[in-house]
N, C-alpha and C positions, 0 to 999 in steps of 0.2 A: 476121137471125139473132142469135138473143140467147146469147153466151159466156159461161159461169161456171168460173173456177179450181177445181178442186180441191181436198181439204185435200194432195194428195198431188203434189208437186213437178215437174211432165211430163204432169198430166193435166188434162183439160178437158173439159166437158159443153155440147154446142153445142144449139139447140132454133131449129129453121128455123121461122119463118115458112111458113103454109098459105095457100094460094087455093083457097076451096071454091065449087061454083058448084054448078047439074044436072045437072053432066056426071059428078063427083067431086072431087076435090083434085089441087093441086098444089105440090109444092113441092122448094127447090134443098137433099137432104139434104149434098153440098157442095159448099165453095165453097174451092178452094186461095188464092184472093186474101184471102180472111179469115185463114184456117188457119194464114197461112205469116208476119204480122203478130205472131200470138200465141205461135208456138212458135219462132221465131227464127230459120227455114228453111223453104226449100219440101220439102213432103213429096213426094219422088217414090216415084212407084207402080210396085211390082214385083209385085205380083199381087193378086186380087180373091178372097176365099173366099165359101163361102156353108154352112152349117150348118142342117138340121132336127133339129127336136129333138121327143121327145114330154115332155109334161110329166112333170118333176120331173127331166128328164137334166143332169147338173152336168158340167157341159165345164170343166176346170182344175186349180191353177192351171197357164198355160206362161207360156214365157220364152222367150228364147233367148241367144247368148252376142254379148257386148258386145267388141270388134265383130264381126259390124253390126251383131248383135240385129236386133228386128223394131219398127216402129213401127206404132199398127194406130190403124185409124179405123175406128168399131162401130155398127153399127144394127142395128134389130130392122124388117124389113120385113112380119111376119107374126107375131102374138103378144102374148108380152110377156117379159121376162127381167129379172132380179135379175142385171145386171154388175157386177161389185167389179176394181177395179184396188188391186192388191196392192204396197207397196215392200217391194222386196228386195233393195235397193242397199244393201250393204255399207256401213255410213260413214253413210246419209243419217240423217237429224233426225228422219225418220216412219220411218224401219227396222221392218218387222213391222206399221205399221199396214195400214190399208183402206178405203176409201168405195166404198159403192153408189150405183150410179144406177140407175133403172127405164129401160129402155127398153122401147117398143111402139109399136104403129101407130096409135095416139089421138096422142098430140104426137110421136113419130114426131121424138124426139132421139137424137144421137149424141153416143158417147164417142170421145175423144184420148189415146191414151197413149203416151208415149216410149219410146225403148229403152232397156231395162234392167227396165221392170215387168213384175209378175206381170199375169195377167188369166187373167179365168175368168168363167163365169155358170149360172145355173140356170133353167131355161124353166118359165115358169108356167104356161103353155097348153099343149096338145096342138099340133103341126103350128107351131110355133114356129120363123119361119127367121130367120136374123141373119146380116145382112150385113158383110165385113172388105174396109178397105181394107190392104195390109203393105205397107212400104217394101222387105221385101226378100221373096226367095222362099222356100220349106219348102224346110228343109235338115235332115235329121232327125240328121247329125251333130254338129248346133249346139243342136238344141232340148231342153227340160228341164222337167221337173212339178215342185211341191210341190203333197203331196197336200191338198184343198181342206179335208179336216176334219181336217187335224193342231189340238189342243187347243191349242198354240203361238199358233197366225196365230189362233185363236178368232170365225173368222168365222162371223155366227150367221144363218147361212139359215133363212129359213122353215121352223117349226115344223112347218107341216101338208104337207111335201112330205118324202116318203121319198127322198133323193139316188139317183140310178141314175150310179152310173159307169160310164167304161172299163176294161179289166184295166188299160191302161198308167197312166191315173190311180191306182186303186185301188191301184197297186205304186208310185206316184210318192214318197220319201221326204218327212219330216218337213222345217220351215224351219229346223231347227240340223241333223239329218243334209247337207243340203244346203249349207251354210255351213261344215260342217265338213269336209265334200271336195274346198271351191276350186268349187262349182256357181256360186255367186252373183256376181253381176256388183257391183263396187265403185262406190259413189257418184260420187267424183273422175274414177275412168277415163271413167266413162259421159259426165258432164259434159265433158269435153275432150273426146271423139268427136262430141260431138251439138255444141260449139259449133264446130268444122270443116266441118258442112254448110253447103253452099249456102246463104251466110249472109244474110238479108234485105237 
């Protein structure tokens, strides 16, 4: 499995290795003994999601509140998707910025992102599923939107794809409405919770 750092502090893009034969392919999308090397802890699993999406549906951005926030590990098992992990940590050095990663069932990589980030994505295919590992479970009194096209966060999705949101995205505030309320989880706090886990 070949790991790349992020420009964004907590995030990682992993790309497994495939065995393809006559049968089909195979391959380990993860691997906690790798995982837990690179983010400084074992990620323990508190539930598994699964998303279909039709194309151009924009799921994001969410959060959730720090602590425990959610940690997620992302794949695209069917498709393909435009994933942006978003900083929103109060305090951090990329505040406000974003990197995309492509995920799809061709190299069939996953994204890592710590608690405290934004994450969101936009299905480029019709019948687009993506798969979530979270370290903790949906708590809907802890979770939290910025809306994906506030002109702030200036994330520039695909041109040729008309965004379809949720109402609740679609109502999700701005990234200064949302920092101006106390929504945002703070850099330093985040950092001191996440180096309390179950430390390598």
């Amino acid at each position: 499995m070949t790991i790349r750092a992020l420009s964004i502090d907590g995030a990682f893009e992993f790309t497994p290795r495939q065995f393809g034969d006559d049968r089909g392919t195979f391959l380990e999308w993860f691997k906690s003994d790798e995982l837990a090397p690179v983010i400084g802890h074992r990620l323990d699993l508190a539930q598994a999601n699964c998303s279909v999406s039709h194309r151009g549906v924009l799921r994001g951005i969410h959060f959730s509140d720090v602590p425990p926030g959610q940690a997620k590990y992302v794949t695209c098992v069917r498709g393909a998707v435009l994933d942006v992990v978003v900083d929103i940590r109060v305090g951090s050095a990329t505040y406000g910025s974003y990197e995309f990663v492509r995920l799809d069932d061709v190299d069939r990589r996953a994204v890592y992102l710590s608690e405290g980030l934004g994450h969101g994505f936009i299905a480029l295919e019709d019948n687009t599923t993506v798969m979530y590992l979270c370290s903790t479970g949906y708590a809907p009194n802890r979770e939290h939107g910025i809306h994906p096209l506030d002109p702030q966060l200036g994330i520039e999705w695909p041109s040729d794809l008309a965004p379809i949101l949720s109402e609740k995205d679609q109502s999700a505030p701005s990234l200064e409405q949302a920092r101006a309320s106390g929504l945002l989880p703070n850099f330093v706090d985040t950092q001191s919770y996440i180096a309390q886990l179950n430390v390598v």
